[in-house]
TORSEKE-673770 format. One record per residue (C-alpha): residue in three letters; x, y, z. Coordinates in Angstrom, 2 decimals, always signed. Layout:
 type      c1      c2      c3
  ALA       X       Y       Z
...
% end
This chain:
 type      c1      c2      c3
  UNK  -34.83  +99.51 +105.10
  UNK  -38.00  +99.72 +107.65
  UNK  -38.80 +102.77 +110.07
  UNK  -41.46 +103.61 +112.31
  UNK  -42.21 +106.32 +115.08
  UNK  -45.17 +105.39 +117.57
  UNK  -46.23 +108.39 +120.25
  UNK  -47.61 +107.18 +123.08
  UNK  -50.00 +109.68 +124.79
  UNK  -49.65 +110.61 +128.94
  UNK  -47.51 +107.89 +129.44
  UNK  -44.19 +109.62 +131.45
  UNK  -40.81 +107.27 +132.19
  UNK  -38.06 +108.06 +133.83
  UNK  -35.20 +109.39 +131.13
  UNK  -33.16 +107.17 +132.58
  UNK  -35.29 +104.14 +132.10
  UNK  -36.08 +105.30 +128.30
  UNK  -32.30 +105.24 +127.90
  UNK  -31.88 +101.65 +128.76
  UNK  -34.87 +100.76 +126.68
  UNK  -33.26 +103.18 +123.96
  UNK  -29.48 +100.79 +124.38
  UNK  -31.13  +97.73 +124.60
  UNK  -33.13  +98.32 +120.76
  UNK  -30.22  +99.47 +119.54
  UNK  -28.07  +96.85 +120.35
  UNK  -30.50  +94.45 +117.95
  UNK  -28.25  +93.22 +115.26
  UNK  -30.22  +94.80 +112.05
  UNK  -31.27  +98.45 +114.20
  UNK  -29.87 +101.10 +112.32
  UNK  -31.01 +103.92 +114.73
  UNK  -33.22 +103.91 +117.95
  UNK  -34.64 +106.17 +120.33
  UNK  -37.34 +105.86 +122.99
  UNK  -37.71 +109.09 +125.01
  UNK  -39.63 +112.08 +125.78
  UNK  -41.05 +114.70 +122.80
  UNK  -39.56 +117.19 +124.58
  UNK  -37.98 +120.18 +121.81
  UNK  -34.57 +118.89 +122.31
  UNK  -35.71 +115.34 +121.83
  UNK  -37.43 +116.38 +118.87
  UNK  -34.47 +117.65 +117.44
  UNK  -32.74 +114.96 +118.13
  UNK  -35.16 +112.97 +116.17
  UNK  -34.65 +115.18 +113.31
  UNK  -30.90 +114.87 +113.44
  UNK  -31.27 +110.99 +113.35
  UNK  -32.88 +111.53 +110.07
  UNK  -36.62 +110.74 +111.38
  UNK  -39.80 +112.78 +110.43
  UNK  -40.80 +114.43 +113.12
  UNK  -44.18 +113.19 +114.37
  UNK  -47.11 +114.67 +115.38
  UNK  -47.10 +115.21 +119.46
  UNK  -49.29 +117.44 +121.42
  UNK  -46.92 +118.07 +124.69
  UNK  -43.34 +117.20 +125.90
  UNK  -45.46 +114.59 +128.34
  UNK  -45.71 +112.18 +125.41
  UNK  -43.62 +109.31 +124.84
  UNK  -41.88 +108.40 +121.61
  UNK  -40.64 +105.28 +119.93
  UNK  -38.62 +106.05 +116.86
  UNK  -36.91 +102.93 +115.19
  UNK  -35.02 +102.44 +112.01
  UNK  -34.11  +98.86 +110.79
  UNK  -32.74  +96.81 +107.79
  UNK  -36.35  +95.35 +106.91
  UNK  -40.19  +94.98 +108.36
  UNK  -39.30  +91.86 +110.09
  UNK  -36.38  +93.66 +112.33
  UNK  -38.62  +96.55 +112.89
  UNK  -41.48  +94.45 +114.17
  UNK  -39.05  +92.66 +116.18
  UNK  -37.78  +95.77 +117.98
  UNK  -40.79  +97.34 +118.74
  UNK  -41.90  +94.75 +120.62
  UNK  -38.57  +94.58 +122.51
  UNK  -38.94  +98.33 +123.31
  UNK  -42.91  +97.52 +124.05
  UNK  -42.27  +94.91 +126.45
  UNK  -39.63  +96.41 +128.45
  UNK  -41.85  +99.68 +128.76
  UNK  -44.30  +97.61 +129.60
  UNK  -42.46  +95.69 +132.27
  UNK  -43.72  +96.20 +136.41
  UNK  -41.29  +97.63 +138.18
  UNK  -40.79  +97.42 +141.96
  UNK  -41.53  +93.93 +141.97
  UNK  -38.28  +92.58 +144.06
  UNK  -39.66  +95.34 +146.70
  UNK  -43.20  +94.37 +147.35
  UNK  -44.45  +95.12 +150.64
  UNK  -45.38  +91.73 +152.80
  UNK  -48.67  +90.48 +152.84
  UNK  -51.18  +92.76 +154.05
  UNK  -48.63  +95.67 +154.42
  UNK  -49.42  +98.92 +152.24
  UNK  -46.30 +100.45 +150.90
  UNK  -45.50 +103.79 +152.20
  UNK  -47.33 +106.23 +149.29
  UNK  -45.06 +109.83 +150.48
  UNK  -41.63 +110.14 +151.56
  UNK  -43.03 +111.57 +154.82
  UNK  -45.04 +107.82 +155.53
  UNK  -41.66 +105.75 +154.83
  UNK  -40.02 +107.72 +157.09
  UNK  -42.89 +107.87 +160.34
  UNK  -42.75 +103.94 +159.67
  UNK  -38.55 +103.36 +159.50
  UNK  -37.98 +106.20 +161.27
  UNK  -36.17 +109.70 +159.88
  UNK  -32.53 +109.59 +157.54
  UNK  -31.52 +110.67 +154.18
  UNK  -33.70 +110.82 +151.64
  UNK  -32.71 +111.06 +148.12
  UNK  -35.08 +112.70 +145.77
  UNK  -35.01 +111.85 +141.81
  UNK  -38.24 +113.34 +140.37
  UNK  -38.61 +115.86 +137.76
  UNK  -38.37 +119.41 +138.47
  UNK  -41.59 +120.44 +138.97
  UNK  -42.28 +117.90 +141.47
  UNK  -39.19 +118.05 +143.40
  UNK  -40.55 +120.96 +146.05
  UNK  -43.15 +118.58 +147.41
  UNK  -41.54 +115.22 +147.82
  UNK  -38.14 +117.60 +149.41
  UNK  -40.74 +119.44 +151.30
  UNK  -42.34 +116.37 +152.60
  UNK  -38.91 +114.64 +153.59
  UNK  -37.82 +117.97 +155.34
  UNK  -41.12 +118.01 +157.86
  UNK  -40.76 +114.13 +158.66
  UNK  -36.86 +114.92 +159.72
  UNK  -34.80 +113.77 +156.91
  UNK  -32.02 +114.96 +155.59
  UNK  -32.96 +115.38 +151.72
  UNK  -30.20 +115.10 +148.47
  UNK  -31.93 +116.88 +145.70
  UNK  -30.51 +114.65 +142.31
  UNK  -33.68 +116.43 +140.31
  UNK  -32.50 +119.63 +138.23
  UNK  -35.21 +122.44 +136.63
  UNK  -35.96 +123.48 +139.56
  UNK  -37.19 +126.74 +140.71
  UNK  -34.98 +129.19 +142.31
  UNK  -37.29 +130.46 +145.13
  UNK  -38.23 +126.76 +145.79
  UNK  -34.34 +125.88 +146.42
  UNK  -34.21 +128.76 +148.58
  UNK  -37.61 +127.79 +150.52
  UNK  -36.14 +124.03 +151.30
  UNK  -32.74 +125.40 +152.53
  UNK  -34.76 +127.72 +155.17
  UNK  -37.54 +124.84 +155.39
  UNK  -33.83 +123.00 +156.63
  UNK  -32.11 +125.48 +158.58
  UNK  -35.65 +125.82 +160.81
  UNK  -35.16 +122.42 +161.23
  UNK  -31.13 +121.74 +161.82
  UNK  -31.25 +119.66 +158.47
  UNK  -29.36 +119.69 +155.26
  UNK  -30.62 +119.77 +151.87
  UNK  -27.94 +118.50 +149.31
  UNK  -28.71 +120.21 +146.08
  UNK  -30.95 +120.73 +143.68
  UNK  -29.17 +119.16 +141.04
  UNK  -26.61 +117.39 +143.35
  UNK  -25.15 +114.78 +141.33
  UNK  -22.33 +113.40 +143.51
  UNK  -22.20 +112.53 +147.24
  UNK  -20.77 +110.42 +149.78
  UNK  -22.52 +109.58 +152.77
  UNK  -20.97 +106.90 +155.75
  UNK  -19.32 +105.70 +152.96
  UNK  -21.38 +104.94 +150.64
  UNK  -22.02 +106.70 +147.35
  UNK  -24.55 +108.59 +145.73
  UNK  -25.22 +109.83 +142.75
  UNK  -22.56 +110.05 +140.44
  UNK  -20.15 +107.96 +142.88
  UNK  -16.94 +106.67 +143.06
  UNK  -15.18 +103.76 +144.98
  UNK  -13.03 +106.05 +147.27
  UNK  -11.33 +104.96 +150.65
  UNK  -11.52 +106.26 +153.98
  UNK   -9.41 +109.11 +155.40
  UNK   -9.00 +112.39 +156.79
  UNK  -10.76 +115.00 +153.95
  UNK  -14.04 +116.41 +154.30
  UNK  -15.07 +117.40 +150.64
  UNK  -17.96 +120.00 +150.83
  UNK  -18.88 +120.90 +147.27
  UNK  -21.08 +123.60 +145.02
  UNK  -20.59 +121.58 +142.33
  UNK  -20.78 +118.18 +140.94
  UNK  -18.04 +117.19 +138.38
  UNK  -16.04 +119.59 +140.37
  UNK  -15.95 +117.44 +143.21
  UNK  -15.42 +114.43 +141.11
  UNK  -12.23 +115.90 +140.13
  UNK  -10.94 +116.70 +143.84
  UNK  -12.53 +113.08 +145.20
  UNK  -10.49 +111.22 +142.08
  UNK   -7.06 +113.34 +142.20
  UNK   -7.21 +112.87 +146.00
  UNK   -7.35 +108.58 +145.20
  UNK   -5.39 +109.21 +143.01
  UNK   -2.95 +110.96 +145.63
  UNK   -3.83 +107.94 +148.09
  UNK   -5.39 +109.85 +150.30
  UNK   -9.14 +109.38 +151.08
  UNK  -12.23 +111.01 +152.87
  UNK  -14.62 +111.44 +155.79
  UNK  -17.59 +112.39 +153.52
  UNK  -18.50 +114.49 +150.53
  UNK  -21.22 +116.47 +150.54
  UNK  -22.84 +118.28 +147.21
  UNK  -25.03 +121.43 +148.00
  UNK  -26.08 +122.32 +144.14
  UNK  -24.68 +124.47 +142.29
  UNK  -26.27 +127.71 +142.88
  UNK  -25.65 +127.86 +146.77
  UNK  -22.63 +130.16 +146.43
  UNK  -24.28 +132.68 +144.13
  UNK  -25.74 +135.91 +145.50
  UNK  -29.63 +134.95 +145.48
  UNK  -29.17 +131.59 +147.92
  UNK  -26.08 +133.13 +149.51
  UNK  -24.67 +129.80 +150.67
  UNK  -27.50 +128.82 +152.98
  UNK  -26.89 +124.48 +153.03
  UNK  -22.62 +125.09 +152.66
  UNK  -22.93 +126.97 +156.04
  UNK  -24.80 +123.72 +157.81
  UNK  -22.17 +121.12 +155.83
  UNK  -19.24 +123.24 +157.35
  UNK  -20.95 +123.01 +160.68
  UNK  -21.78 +119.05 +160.04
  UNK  -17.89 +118.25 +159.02
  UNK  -16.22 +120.48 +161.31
  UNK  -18.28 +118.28 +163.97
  UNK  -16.53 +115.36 +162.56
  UNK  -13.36 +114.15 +164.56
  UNK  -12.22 +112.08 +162.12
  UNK  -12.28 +115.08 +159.43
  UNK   -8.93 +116.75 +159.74
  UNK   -9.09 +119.04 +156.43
  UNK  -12.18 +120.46 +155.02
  UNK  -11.73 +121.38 +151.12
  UNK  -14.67 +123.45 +149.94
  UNK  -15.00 +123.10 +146.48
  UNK  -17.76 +125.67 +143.98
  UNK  -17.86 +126.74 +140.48
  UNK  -17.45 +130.32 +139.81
  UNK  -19.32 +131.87 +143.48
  UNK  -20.59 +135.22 +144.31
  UNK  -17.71 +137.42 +145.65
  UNK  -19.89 +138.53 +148.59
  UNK  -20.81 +134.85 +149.08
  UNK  -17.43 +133.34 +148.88
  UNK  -15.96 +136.32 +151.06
  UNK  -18.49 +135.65 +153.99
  UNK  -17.76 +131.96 +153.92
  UNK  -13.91 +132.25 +153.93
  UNK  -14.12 +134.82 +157.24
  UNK  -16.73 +131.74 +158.77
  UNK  -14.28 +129.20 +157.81
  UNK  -11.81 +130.66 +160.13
  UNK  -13.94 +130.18 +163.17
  UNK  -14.10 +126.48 +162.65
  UNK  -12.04 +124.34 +164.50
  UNK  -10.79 +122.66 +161.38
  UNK   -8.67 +123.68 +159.12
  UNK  -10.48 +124.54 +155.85
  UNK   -9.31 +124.79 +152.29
  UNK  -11.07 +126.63 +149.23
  UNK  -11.23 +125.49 +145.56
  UNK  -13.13 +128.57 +144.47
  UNK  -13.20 +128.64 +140.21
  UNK  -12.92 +132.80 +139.23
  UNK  -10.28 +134.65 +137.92
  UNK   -6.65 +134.67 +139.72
  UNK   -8.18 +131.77 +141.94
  UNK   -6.08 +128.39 +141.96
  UNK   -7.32 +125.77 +139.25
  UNK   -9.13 +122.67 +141.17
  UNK   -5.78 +120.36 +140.51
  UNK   -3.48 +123.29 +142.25
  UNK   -6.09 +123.83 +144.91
  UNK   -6.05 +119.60 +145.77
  UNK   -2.16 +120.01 +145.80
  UNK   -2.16 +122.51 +148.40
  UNK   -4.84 +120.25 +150.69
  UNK   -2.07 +117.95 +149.92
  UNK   +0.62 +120.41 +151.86
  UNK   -1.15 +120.80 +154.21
  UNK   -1.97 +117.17 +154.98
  UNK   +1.95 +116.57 +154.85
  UNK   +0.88 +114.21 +152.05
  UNK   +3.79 +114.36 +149.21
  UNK   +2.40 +116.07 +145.78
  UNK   +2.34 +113.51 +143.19
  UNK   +3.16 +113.49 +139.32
  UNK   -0.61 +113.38 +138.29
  UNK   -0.99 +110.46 +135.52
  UNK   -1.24 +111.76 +131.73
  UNK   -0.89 +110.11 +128.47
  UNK   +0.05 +112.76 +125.97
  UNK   +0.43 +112.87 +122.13
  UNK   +2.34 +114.85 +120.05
  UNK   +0.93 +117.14 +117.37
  UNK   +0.97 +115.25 +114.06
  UNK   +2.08 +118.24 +112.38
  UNK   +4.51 +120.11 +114.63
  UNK   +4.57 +123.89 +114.10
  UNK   +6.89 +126.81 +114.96
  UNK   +6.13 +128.85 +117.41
  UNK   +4.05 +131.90 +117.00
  UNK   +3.03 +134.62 +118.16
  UNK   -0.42 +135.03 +120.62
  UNK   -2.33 +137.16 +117.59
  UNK   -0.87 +134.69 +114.80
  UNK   -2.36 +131.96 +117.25
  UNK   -5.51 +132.89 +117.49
  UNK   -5.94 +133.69 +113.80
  UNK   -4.46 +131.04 +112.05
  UNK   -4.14 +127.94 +114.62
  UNK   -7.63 +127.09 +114.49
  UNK  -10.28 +127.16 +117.14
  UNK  -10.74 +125.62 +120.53
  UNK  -13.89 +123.99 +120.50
  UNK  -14.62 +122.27 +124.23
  UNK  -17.71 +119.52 +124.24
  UNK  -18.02 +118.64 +128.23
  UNK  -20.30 +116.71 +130.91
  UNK  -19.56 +118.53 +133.59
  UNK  -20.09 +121.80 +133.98
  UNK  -17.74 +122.61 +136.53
  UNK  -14.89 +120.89 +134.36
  UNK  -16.32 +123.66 +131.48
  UNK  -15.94 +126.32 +133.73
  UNK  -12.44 +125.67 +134.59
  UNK  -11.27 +124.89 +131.39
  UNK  -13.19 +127.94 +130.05
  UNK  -11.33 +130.22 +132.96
  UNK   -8.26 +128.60 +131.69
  UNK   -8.29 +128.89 +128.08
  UNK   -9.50 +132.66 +128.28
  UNK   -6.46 +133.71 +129.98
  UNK   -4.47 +132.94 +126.27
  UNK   -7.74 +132.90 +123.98
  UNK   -9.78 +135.80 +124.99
  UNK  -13.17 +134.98 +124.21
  UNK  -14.64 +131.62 +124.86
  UNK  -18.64 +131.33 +123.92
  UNK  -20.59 +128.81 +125.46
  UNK  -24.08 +128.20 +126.78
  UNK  -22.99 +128.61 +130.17
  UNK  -20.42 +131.77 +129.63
  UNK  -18.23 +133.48 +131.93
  UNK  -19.49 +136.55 +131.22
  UNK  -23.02 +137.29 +129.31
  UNK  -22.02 +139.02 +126.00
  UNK  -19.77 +135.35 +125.32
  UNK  -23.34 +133.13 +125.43
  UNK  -24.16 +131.58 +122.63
  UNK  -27.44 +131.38 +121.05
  UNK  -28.07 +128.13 +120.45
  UNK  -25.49 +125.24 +121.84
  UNK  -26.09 +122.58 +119.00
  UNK  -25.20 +124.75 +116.47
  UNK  -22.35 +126.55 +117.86
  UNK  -21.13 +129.67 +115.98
  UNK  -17.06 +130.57 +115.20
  UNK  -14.30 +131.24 +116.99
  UNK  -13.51 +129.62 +120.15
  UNK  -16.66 +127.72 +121.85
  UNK  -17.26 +125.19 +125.03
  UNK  -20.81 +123.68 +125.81
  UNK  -21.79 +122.39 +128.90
  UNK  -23.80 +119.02 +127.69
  UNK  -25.11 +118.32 +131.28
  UNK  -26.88 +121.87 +131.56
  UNK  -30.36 +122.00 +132.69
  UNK  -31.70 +123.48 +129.22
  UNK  -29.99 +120.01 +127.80
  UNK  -31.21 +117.58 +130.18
  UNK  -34.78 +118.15 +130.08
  UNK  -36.06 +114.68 +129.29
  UNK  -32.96 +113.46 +128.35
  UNK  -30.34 +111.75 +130.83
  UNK  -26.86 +113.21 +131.73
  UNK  -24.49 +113.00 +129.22
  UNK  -22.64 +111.24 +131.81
  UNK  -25.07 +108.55 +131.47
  UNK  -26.10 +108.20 +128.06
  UNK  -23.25 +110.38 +125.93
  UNK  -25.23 +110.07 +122.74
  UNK  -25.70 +113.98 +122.03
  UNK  -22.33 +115.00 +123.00
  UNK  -20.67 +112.35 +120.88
  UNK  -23.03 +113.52 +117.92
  UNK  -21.82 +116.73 +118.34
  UNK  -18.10 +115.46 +118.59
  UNK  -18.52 +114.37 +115.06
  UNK  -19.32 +117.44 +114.09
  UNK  -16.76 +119.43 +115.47
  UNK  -13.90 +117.19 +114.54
  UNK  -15.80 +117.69 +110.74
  UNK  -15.50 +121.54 +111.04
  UNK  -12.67 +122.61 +109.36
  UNK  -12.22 +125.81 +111.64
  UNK  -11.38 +123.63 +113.74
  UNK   -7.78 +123.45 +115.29
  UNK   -7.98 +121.48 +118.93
  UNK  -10.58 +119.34 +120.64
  UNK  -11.06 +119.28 +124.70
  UNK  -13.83 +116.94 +126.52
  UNK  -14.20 +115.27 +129.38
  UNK  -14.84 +111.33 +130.27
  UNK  -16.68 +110.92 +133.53
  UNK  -16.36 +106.85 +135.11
  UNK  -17.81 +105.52 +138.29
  UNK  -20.74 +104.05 +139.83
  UNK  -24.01 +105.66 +137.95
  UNK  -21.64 +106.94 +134.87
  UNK  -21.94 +104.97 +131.74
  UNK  -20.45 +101.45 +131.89
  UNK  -18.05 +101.93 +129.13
  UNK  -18.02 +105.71 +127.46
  UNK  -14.52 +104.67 +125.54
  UNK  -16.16 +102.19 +123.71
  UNK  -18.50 +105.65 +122.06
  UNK  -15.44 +107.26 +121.58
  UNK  -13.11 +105.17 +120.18
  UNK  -14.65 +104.91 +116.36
  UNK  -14.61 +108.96 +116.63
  UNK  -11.54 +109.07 +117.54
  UNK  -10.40 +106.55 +114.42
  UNK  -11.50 +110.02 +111.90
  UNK  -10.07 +112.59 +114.48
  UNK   -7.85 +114.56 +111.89
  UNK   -7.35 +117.40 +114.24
  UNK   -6.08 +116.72 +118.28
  UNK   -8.45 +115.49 +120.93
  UNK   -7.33 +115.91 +124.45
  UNK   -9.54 +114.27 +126.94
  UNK   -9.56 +114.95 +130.92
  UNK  -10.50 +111.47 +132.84
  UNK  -12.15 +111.39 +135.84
  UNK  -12.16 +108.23 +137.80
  UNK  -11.02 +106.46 +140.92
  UNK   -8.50 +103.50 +140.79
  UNK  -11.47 +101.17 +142.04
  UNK  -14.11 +102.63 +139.98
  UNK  -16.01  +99.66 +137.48
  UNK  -14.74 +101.27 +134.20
  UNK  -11.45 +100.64 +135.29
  UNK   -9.61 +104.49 +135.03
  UNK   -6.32 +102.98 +133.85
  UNK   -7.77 +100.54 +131.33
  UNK   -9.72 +103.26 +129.83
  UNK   -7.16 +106.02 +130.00
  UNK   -4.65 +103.94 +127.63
  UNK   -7.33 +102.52 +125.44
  UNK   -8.50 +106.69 +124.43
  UNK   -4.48 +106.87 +124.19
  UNK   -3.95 +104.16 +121.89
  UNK   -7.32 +105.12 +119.92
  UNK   -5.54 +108.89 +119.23
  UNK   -6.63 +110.91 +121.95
  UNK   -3.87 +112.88 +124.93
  UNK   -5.18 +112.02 +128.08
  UNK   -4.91 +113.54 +131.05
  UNK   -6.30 +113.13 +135.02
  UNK   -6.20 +116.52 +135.25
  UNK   -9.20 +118.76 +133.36
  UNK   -6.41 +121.94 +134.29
  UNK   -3.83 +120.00 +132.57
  UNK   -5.52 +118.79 +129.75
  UNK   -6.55 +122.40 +128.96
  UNK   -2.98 +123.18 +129.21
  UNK   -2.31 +121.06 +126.75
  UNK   -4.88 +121.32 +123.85
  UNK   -3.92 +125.27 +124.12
  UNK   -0.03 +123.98 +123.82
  UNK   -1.14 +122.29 +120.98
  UNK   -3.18 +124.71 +119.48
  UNK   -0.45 +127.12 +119.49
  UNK   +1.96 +124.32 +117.52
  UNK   +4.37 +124.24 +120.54
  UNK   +5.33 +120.36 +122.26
  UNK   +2.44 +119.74 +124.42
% end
């Protein structure tokens, strides 16, 4: 066996780029282990975990090439692979015609092709600018880039308002936009439902159980998830109420958010009732309706028929008596929750409380339940949120590149505290091509239950059906709804028939 790390000084890629480089080495026939990516800490650690020394690197702006193989031969092979496709121009296919300068800002592209929507995907720290930019030449702006700064977000949204524009995020993963999807996306038809959402797996859910209802949408439009809390005080949801409730052909508008401010959510539910269309709320918090009941009653309302949402569920392999709630949460085992979406960890989290009591995590429902440090989560009952800022720094969503959850799935299926697992699988357009195929061999050594919320359209790539009995055959309960499928690991935690 052969390894090498190489560090490659101020050279920055996009994490997403690194993690193609990072499949494609892999994928070589004698690579035992791979990873091309940023030395940021979490990297790092990830390069310790993978059994690598770490290496000597000055900042998190450095790039790293860490390769393991079966002999010299393999390993030279492969790091020439991952050295040519770093090396690779990109933007080739979009080279400006002769004599033409390409536009250098998003502020030149748009006095040249005139003002629209511009999606931003830089990191954090540069985000303000290029949004900034895009705002003064009249664009709309979606905001993919996370890490960034409170008071920034808040001076774009009033940079917007000034302006009658809309910024979509930061950190707005999903959208849909005259039709066409961006972000974390999915193949949905046309119909009468407005989606406006604080929250990006959140609205995946609603989009998906509405196709999966048959019922599609006018537009969905992500504002980030902080603009319901107290500090940005729902500054872009105001304008997307105002842009949908504009629409004719929106007859519902279903405003979906992760846990919101009470004054926040309060103020928005006494503006909804001044629009002309009729608005519904999927508001996460205590006593509020899960996101599955809150799509059901959009559903009433439409006059649309509630449907049996699909599930594939397995029995417990060792059926136990009933108990009662103490004996369950002392001898059953813990809940241990390893999730993409955040939103889909908040629910689940709300959920699960309700029986459980206290649920730790690195994005808790209330501060004295955080834990310390997410990759090494303590006892007792814990969920992590895998596509949290502090986790994506130089890394790509777990929705993209599940490498670190899955690692982590091994090592909470090894823990022999504990009793049930619950994640999530994310499909469509940007999501990884085929997150089963990860799964499955973890699944093979699952001695405990795995229950496993889907999220997909019917028309998504991945194929939502095709994967949903595949994780069912490979061991797993799954279920299209997150609310459901936490219903069901705490059935099965407490030994009752799921």
């Amino acid at each position: 066996m052969a390894e090498r790390i190489a560090v490659r000084r101020n050279q920055y890629a996009d994490s997403v780029a690194l993690m193609q480089v990072s499949r494609a080495v892999t994928e070589l026939p004698e690579v035992q282990a791979a990873l091309v990516a940023m030395a940021t800490e979490l990297n790092l650690e990830l390069l310790a975990g993978m059994g690598f020394e770490s290496p000597p690197v000055e900042s998190a702006n450095e790039l790293l090439i860490a390769i393991r193989a079966s002999d010299e031969a393999a390993l030279t092979a492969a790091f020439e692979r991952a050295e040519r496709m770093l090396d690779a121009p990109a933007g080739a296919a979009s080279a400006p015609a002769a004599g033409e300068l390409p536009p250098r800002t998003v502020g030149s592209a748009a006095n040249r092709v005139g003002p629209g929507l511009a999606v931003i995907s830089v990191p954090g720290q540069h985000a303000f600018v290029e949004a900034m930019d895009a705002l003064e030449a009249g664009c709309d702006v979606l905001l993919f880039s996370d890490n960034v700064p409170l008071a920034q977000e808040i001076a774009l949204k009033d940079a917007a308002t000034e302006r009658g524009l809309l910024v979509m995020g930061p950190d707005c993963g999903t959208a849909v936009v005259g039709g066409i999807g961006l972000g974390f996306a999915h193949t949905l038809t046309a119909g009468p439902v407005g989606v406006l959402a604080a929250s990006g797996t959140g609205a995946q859910q609603v989009l998906c159980l509405l196709d999966a209802a048959g019922v599609g949408i006018t537009a969905a439009l992500g504002v980030g998830g902080r603009d319901l809390s107290a500090e940005v005080a729902g500054r872009s949801t105001r304008t997307a109420l105002a842009m949908l409730d504009a629409d004719p052909a929106t007859e519902l508008i279903l405003l979906v958010s992760k846990p919101p401010a009470e004054q926040v959510a309060a103020e928005l539910r006494a503006a909804a009732t001044r629009l002309s269309t009729p608005t519904r709320f999927a508001l996460l918090g205590v006593g509020e309706p899960d996101l599955t009941a809150a799509v059901e009653q959009a559903l009433t309302a439409l006059g649309v028929p509630v449907p049996a949402w699909p599930s594939w569920p397995r029995e417990p392999s060792r059926p136990q008596e009933p108990r009662d709630p103490q004996a369950d949460r002392e001898q059953s085992g813990a809940l241990r929750g390893l999730f993409c979406g955040g939103t889909l960890c908040d629910e689940a989290m709300l959920l699960a409380s309700a029986t459980l009591g206290e649920i730790r995590s690195n994005i808790p429902l209330r501060p004295d339940w955080a834990l310390p440090d997410p990759l090494e989560p303590s006892a007792g009952h814990w969920m992590v949120d895998f596509g949290d800022d502090a986790l994506t720094r130089g890394r790509p969503h777990p929705m993209i590149d599940p490498t670190l959850r899955d690692q982590q799935l091994r090592r909470a299926l090894a823990d022999p505290a504990t009793g049930v697992v619950l994640a999530d699988v994310v499909l469509g357009h940007g999501a990884h091509p085929d997150p089963a195929a990860g799964l499955l061999p973890i699944l093979e050594s699952a001695e405990v239950p795995v229950v496993l919320s889907l999220i997909g359209a019917r028309q998504d790539p991945q194929d939502v059906y095709g994967t949903a009995e595949r994780l069912h055959e490979g061991g797993a309960s799954v279920f299209f709804s997150n609310a459901a499928a936490t219903r069901h690991a705490l059935a099965l935690l407490a030994g009752r028939d799921g």
